[in-house]
C-alpha positions in Angstrom: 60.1 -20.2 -166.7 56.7 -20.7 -165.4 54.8 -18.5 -162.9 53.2 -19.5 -159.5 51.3 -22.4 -159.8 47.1 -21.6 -159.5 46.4 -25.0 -158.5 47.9 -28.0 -156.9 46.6 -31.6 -157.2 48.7 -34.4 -154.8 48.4 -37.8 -154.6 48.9 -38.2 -150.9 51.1 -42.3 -151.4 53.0 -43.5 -148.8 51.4 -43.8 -145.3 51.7 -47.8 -144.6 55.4 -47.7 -145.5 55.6 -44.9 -143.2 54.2 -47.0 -140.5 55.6 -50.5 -141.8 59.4 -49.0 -141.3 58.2 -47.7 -138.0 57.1 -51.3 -136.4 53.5 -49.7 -136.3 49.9 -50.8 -138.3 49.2 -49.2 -141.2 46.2 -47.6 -140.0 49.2 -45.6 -137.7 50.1 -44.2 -141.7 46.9 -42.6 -141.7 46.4 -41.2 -138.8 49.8 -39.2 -139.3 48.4 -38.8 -143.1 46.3 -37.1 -141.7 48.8 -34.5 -140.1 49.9 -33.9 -143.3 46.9 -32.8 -145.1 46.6 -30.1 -142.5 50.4 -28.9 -142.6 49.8 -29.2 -146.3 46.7 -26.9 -146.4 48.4 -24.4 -144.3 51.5 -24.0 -146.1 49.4 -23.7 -149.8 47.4 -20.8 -147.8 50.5 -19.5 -146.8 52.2 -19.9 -150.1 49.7 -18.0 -152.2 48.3 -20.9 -153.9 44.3 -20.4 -154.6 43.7 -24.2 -155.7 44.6 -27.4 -153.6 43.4 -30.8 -154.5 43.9 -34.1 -152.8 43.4 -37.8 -153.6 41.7 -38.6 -150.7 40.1 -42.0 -150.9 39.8 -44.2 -154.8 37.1 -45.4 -156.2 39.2 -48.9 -156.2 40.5 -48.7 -152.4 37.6 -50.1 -151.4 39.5 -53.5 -152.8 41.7 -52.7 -149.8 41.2 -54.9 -146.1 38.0 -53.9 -144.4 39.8 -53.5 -141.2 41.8 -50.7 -143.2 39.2 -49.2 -145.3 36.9 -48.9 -141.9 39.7 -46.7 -140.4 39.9 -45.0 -143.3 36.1 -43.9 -143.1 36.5 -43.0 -139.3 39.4 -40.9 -140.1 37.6 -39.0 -142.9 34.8 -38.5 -140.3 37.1 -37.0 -137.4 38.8 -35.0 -139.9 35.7 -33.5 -140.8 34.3 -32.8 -137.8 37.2 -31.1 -136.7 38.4 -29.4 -139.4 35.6 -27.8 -140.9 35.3 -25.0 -138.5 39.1 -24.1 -138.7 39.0 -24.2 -142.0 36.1 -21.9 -142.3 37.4 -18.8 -139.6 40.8 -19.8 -142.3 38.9 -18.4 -145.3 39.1 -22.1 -146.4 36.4 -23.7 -149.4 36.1 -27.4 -148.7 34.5 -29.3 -151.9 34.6 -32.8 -152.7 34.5 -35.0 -155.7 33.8 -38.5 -156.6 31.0 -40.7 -156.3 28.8 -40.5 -152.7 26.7 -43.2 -153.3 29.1 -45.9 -151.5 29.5 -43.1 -148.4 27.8 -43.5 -145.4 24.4 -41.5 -144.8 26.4 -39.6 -141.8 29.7 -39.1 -143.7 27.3 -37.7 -146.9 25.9 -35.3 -144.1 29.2 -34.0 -142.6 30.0 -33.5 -146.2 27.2 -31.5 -147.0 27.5 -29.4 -143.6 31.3 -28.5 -144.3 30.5 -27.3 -148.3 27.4 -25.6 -146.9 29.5 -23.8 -144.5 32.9 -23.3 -146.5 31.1 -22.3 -149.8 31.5 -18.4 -149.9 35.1 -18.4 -148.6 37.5 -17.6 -151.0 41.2 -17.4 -149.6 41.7 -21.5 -151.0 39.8 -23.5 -152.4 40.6 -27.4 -151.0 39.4 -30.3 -152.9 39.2 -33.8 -151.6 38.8 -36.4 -154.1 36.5 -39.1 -152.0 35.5 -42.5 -153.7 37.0 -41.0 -157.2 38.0 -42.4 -160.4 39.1 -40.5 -163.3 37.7 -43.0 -165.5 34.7 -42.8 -163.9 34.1 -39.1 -164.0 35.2 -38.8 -167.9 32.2 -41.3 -168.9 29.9 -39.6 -166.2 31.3 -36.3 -168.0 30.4 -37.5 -171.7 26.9 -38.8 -170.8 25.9 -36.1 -169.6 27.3 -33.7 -172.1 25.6 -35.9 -174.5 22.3 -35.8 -172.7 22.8 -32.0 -173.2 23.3 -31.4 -176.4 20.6 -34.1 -177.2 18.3 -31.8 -175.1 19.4 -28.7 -177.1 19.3 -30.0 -180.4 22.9 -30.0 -181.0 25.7 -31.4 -182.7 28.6 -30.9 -181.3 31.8 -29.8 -183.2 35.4 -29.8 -181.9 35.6 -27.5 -180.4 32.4 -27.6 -178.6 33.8 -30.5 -177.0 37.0 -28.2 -175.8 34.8 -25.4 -174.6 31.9 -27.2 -173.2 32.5 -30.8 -172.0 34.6 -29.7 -168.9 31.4 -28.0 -167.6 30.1 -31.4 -167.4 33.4 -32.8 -164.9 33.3 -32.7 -161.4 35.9 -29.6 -161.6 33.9 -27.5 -163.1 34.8 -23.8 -162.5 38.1 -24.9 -161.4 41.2 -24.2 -163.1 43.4 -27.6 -164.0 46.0 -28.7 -162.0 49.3 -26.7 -163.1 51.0 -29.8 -160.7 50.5 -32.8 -160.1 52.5 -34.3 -156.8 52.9 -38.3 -156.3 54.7 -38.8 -153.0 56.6 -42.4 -151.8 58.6 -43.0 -155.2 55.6 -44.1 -156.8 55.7 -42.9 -160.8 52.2 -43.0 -161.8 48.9 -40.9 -161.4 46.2 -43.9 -160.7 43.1 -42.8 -162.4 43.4 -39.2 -160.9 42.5 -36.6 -162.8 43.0 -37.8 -166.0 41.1 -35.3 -168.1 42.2 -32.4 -166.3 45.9 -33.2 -166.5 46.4 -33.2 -170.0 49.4 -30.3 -169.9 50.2 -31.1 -166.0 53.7 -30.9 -164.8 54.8 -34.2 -163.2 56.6 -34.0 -159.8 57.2 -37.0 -157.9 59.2 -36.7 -155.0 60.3 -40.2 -152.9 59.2 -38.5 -149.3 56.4 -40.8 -148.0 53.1 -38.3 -147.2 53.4 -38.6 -143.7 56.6 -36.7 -143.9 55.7 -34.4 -146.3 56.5 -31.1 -145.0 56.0 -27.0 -146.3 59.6 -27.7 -147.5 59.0 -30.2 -149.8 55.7 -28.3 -151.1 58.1 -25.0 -151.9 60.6 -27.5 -153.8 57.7 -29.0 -156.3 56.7 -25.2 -156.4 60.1 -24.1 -157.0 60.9 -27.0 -159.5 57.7 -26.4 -161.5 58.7 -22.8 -162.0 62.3 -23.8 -163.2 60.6 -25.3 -166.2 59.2 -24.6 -169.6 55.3 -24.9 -170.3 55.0 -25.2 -173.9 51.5 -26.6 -174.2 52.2 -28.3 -177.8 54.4 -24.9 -179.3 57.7 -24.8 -179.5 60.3 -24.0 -177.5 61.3 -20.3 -177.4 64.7 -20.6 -175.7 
């Protein structure tokens, strides 16, 4: 049996099939997506859990429609704007990861404003991965890890690497994801996290994100305690 989980990573899948089997645009998806990142953030504050992190935006969705990917920016924007304060007088830490070189100038700048503001709270910690790629962040990760030890003199052993390199990801200081939640069906995990989730439980539920609801955040909780974490031992049942 496993104990509460320290930190929860979600891929948040789902919102244009919510809105295709409605009649609606996609972009009708998002905008109750974007419901559910707040129901979400509630419920893991509620819940105990000191670690929330969610797939916000890929480093490949920008293959998506521009039509699609511009909503997506001005939702990010509104959703900054008005959550940061409620998530600060919540005790709430907003950081994001990923790559901020495709952002917008102002969308860099509301970024910068909410981590500024959020940084000393410490009731949950919420990460949105923006522009991210797993891939990505790995060889970011080893060059400069490399660049380090060049520096220092250093030839890395072993276990170096295992102590050391994860100083050089963008979760740094963070612990990995005990869970990792897919919503829609979908049985993947899309360049997310990769390094990170090496000993992750799985959960993937068939609830689209747009319904995802404090319910189905207590089941993944409650089916993630309900099994063994072995980390490469054996079992001892």
């Amino acid at each position: 049996m496993s104990g509460a989980p320290q930190h929860i990573a979600i891929i948040m899948d789902g919102n244009g099939r919510w809105a295709q089997a409605r009649g609606l645009p996609r972009t009708a998806g998002h905008h109750q997506g974007v419901e559910s990142c707040r129901r979400v953030v509630k419920s893991a504050k509620e819940l105990g859990v000191p670690y929330i992190t969610l797939f916000g935006f890929s480093s490949e969705n920008w293959a998506r429609p521009a039509d699609e990917v511009n909503e997506l920016m001005r939702l990010l924007r509104m959703y900054l704007r008005a959550e940061t304060a409620e998530l600060h007088r919540a005790n709430v830490k907003l950081q994001v990861i990923g790559s901020r070189a495709e952002l917008s100038k102002d969308i860099v700048q509301l970024i910068e404003n909410a981590e500024k503001l959020t940084q000393d709270n410490d009731d949950l910690v919420l990460t949105i991965a923006l522009n991210y790629g797993g891939r990505q962040e790995i060889l970011k990760a080893v060059q400069s890890f490399t660049a380090d030890c060049l520096e220092k003199g250093q030839k890395p052993d072993a276990d170096d690497v295992q102590e050391f390199f994860p100083e050089h990801l963008m979760t740094h200081g963070m612990p990995d994801p005990d869970i990792l939640i897919r919503t829609s069906g979908e049985k993947r995990i899309s360049n997310f996290l990769l390094w990170q989730c090496a000993y992750t439980e799985f959960v993937f539920t068939d609830t689209l994100w747009p319904d995802f609801s404090k319910a189905d955040l207590e089941s993944a909780i409650a089916e993630f305690q309900n099994r063994e974490r072995r980390f490469g031992a054996v079992s001892q049942g």
